[in-house]
TIDREN-117503 format. One record per residue (C-alpha): x, y, z. Coordinates in nm, 3 decimals. Layout:
! TIDREN-117503
        px        py        pz
         X         Y         Z
...
This chain:
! TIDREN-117503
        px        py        pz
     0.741     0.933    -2.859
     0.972     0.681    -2.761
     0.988     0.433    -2.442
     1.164     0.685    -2.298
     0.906     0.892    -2.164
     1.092     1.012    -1.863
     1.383     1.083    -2.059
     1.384     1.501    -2.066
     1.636     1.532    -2.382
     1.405     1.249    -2.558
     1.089     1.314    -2.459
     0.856     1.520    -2.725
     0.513     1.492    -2.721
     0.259     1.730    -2.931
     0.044     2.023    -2.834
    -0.240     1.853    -2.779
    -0.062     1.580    -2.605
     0.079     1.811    -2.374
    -0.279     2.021    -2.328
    -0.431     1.694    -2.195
    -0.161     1.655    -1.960
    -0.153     1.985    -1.804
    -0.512     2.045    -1.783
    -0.574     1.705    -1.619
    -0.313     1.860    -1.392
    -0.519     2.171    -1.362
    -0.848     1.963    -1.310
    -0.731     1.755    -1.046
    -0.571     2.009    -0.840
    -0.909     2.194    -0.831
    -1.084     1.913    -0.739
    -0.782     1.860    -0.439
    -0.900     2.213    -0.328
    -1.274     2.208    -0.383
    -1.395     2.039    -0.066
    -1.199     2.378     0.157
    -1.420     2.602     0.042
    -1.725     2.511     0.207
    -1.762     2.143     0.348
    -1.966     2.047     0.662
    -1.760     1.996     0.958
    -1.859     1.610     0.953
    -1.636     1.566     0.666
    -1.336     1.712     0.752
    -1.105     1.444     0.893
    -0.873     1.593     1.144
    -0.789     1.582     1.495
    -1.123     1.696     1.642
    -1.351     1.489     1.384
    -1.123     1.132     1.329
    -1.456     0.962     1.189
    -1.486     0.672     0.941
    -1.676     0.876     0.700
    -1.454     1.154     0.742
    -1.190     0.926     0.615
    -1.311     0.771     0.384
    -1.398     1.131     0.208
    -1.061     1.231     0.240
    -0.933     0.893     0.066
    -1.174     0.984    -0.228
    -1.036     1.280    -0.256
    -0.715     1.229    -0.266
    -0.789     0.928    -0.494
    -0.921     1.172    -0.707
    -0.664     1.391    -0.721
    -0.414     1.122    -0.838
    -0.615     0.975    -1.043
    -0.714     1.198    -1.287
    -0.371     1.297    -1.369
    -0.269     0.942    -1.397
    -0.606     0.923    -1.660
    -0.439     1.237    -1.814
    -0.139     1.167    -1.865
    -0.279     0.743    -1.986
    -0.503     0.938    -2.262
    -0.253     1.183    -2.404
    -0.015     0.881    -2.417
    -0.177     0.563    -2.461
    -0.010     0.275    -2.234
     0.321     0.433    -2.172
     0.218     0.652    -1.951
     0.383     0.336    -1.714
     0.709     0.434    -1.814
     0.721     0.709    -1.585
     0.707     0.425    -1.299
     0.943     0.082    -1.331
     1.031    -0.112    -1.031
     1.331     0.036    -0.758
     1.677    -0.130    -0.847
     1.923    -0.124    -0.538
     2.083     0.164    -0.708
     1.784     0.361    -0.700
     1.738     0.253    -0.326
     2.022     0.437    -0.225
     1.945     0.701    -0.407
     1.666     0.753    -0.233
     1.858     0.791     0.076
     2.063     1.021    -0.075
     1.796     1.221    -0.222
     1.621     1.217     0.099
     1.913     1.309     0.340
     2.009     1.634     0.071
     1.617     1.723     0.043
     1.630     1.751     0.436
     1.905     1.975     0.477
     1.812     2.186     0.227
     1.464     2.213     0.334
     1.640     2.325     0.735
     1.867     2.571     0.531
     1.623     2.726     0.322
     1.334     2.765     0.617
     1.532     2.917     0.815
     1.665     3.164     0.574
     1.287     3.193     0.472
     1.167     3.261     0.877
     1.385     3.500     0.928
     1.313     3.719     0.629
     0.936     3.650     0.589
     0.841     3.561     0.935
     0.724     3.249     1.067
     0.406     3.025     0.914
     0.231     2.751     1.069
     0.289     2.532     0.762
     0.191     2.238     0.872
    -0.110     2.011     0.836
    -0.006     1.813     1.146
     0.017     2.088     1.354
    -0.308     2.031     1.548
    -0.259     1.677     1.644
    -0.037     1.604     1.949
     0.113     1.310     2.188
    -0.254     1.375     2.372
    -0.446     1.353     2.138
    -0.687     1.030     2.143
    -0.562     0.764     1.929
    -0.258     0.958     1.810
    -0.135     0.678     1.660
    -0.386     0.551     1.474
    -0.456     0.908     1.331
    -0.086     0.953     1.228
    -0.053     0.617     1.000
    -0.403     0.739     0.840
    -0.244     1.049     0.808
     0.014     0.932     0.606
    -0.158     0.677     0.428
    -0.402     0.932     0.266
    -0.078     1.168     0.228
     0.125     0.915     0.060
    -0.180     0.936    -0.231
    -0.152     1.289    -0.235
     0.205     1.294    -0.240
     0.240     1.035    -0.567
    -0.081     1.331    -0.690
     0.206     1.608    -0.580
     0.454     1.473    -0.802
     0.311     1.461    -1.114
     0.153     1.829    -1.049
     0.543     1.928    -1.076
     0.682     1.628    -1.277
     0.486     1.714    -1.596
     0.509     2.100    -1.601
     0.907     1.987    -1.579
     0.845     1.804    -1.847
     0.705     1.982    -2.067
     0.860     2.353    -2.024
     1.172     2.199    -2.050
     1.032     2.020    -2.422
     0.926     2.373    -2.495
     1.245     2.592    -2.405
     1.410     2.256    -2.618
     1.194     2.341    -2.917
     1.287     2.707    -2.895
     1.640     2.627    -2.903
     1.688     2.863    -2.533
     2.014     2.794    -2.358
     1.951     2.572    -2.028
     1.638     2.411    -2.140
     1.641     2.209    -1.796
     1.670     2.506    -1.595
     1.324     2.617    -1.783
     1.109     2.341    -1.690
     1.273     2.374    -1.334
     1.210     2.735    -1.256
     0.866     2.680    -1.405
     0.807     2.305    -1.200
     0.956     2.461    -0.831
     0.711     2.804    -0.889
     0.424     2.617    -0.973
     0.510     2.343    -0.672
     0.579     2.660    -0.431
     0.268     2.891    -0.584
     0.019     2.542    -0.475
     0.155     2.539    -0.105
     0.039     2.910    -0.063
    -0.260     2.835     0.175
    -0.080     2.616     0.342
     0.192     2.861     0.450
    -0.055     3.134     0.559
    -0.012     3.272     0.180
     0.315     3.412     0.225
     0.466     3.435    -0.087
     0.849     3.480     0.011
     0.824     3.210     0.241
     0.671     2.944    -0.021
     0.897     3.053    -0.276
     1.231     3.074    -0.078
     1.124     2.803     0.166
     0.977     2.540    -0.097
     1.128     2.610    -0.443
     1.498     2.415    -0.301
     1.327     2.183    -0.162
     1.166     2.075    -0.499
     1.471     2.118    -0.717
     1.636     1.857    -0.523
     1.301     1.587    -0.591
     1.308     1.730    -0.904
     1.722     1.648    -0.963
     1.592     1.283    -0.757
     1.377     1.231    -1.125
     1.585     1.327    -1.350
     1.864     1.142    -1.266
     1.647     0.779    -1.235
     1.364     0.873    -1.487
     1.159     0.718    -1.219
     0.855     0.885    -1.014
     0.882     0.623    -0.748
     1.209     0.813    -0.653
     1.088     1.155    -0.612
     0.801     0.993    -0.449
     0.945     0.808    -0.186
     1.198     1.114    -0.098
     0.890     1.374    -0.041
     0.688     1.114     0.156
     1.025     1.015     0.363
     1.049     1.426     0.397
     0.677     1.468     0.500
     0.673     1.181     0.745
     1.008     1.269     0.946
     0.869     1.603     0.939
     0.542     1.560     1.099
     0.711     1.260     1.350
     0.963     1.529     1.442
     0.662     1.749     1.524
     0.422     1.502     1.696
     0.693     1.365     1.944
     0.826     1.764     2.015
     0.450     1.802     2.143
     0.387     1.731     2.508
């Protein structure tokens, strides 16, 4: 493997390499879903229970989440696992804003076209916390602080399967090999959000899967995470602001 580790036509790592990867990916994500199953209510940081140690358990967790993909990903390739981050250029500032602007109209589009033929989902982790609550503020920039760790966790949970289905269909010599790692990185991105959107499978999959071919496309045309990155958390932040002021 070459410096080019975000590169998709250049990037070819081995089984084993790849088996790391994903099942860090596959690790982490359960440990991102672990504490839902049964957690006292002390720990859950939310509107109704905006303790300290309530935070600071969601911070671990999240922490956790990105951080043993980033350990992953550092063991199956040494060092240059870095080279899936380098500093923004200008350029890639204004792509950003491009990325960002197309990822929002797509996302209106798409749930819309989802609502109407799957019904309506609450789909939204903000959704309890309004201009009444007390300390709004406060709880919102927590809110996104912990989110923008989970968000950087998000993107290599669909960055990687990207990656490597689209080495794969490569390797197997199938027409579209990008396409591949696409349908495969949007399914798996949709599939995750499940409980979030009540577990309705149309809406996820109609209602999501655009949404992440355009971060996706935001990727693979830098060969930088920070990209896709900043786009979702942009996405995620309008979002729920959009949301918290519409509250009364």
């Amino acid at each position: 493997m070459n410096n080019s580790f975000t590169n998709i036509n250049s990037t070819k790592l081995t089984f084993k390499q790849w088996l790391i990867i994903l099942g860090s990916n596959l690790l982490a994500y359960c440990c991102l879903m672990m504490p839902g199953i049964q957690i006292p209510d002390f720990l859950i940081f939310d509107e109704n229970h905006p303790t300290f140690v309530s935070g600071i358990f969601q911070i671990l967790i999240v922490a956790l989440f990105l951080g043993i993909q980033i350990l992953g990903v550092q063991l199956a390739t040494g060092n240059r696992w870095h080279f899936l981050f380098h500093g923004l250029k200008a350029k890639e500032w204004l792509w950003v804003l491009a990325f960002f602007i197309l990822a929002y109209i797509i996302s209106v589009l798409s749930g819309m076209i989802a609502q109407k033929l799957f019904g309506s989902v609450s789909g939204n982790a903000a959704a309890g916390l309004t201009m009444k609550t007390p300390h709004v503020w406060l709880i919102f920039f927590y809110q996104r602080f912990s989110s923008a760790i989970q968000i950087l966790g998000e993107e290599f949970l669909a960055t990687m399967p990207l990656l490597a289905v689209t080495q794969l269909a490569t390797s197997a010599k199938l027409p579209y090999p990008l396409l591949w790692g696409n349908i495969a990185s949007t399914l798996i991105f949709a599939l995750l959000h499940l409980s979030t959107y009540d577990y309705n499978l149309g809406y996820v999959i109609l209602g999501l899967a655009f949404t992440r071919l355009v971060l996706n496309w935001a990727f693979t045309k830098t060969h930088n995470i920070w990209v896709s990155f900043l786009v979702h958390f942009l996405f995620d932040t309008l979002s729920f602001l959009i949301l918290l002021l519409a509250t009364k």
